[in-house]
C-alpha positions in Angstrom: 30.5 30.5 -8.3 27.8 28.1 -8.3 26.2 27.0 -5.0 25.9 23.3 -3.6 23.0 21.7 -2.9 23.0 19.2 0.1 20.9 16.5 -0.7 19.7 14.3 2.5 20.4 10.5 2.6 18.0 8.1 4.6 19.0 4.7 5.0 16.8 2.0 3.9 16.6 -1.9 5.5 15.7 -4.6 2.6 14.2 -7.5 3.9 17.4 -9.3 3.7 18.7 -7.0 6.5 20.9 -5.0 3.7 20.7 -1.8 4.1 21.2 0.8 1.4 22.0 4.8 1.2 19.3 7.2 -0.9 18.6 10.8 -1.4 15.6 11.4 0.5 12.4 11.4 -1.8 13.2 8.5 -3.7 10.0 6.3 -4.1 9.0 2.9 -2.7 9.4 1.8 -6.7 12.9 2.8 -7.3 14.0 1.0 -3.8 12.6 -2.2 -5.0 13.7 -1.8 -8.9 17.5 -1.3 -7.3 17.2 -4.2 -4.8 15.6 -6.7 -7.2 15.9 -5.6 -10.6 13.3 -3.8 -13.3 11.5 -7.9 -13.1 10.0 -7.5 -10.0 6.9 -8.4 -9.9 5.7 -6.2 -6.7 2.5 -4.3 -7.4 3.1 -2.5 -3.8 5.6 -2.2 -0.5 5.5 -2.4 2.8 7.2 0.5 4.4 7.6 -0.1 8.1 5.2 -2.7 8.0 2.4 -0.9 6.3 1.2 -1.4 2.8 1.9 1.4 0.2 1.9 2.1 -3.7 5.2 2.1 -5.5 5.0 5.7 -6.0 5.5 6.7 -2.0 7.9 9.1 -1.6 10.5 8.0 1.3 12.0 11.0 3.1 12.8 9.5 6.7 14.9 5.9 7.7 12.9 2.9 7.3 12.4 -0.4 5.9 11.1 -1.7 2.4 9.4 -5.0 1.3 7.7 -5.6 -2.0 4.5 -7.3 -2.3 4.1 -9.4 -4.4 0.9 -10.0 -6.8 1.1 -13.8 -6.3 1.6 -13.0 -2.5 -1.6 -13.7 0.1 -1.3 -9.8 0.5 -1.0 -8.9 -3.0 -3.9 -11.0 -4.3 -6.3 -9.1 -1.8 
């Protein structure tokens, strides 16, 4: 018989308050391409307040914002 894998889920908090259900290790990027679509326009995220690149792995609960490049904290 083949064995099962248990993946871990985290639970992530969009901006909007929404919060969605991921296996653990999915990146900042792929949070922010599900919540707003491949058109984006974030060049980075804020993960629990704190600026990261789109290619963060997530692992524990926490909250995701993208920046934006026109945004005062994407532009610096």
């Amino acid at each position: 018989m083949g064995s099962v894998t248990n993946v871990a889920m985290i639970h992530i908090t969009l901006p909007d308050g929404t919060v969605n259900e991921y296996a653990a290790g999915i990146t900042c990027g792929e949070v922010i391409i599900d919540a707003l679509g491949k058109k984006h326009g974030c060049l980075a995220a804020k993960v629990d307040g704190q600026e990261h690149d789109l290619s963060t792995s997530l692992n524990v609960d926490c909250s995701v914002e993208g920046i934006l490049a026109h945004s005062d904290e994407g532009m610096h």
